[in-house]
N, C-alpha and C positions, 0 to 999 in steps of 0.2 A: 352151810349155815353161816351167815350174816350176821356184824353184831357195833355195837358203839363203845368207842376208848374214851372218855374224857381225860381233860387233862390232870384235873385237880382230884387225884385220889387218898379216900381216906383224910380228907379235909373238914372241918366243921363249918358253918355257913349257917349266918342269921338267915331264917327264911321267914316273912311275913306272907299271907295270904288271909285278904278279904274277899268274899262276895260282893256283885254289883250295886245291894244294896249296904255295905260299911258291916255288914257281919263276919266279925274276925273268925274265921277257923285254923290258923294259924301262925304265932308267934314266939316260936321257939328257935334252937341250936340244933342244927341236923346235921347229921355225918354223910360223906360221898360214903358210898358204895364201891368195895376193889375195881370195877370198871369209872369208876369215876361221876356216876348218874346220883342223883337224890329220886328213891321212891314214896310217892306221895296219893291218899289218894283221896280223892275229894267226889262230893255228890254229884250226879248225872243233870242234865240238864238245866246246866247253869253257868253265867258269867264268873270272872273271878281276876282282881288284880295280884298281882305276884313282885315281891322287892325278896332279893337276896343280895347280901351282903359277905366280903371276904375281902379282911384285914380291910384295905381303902377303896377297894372297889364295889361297884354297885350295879345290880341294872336290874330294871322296872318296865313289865310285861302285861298286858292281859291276856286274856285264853278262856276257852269257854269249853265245856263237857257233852255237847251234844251230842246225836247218833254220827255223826258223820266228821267229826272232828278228831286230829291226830292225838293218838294216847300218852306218846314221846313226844316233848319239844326238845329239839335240839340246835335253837335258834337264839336262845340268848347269849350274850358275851359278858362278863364283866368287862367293865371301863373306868 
């Protein structure tokens, strides 16, 4: 079995998440997970912009919930 470490474990992180069309589903403080991951989960077939923030870094995504779309991103970076 196969698995993902992130780095920032047990961390808090502004996370914002709109829909394509500006409907907030989420603007809260989220905690990493002991592996380092934020789990989140949002409605199926649909767009979605994505900002998290920790301490001065930032980085800003979109992603979409389709059938065929990956369940894990693990492509963002802060910067």
């Amino acid at each position: 079995m196969t698995g993902c470490q992130g780095e920032l474990v047990n961390k808090e992180f502004d996370v914002y998440i709109e829909d394509i069309e500006g409907n907030v589903l989420v603007d809260e403080k989220l905690k990493s997970q002991s592996n380092g991951f934020i789990d989140i989960w949002l409605p199926r077939d649909k767009e979605y912009r994505i900002e998290i923030k920790y301490d001065d870094k930032k980085v800003e995504s979109e992603f979409s919930t389709f059938e065929n779309d990956n369940t894990c991103i693990t492509t963002m970076q802060l910067m």
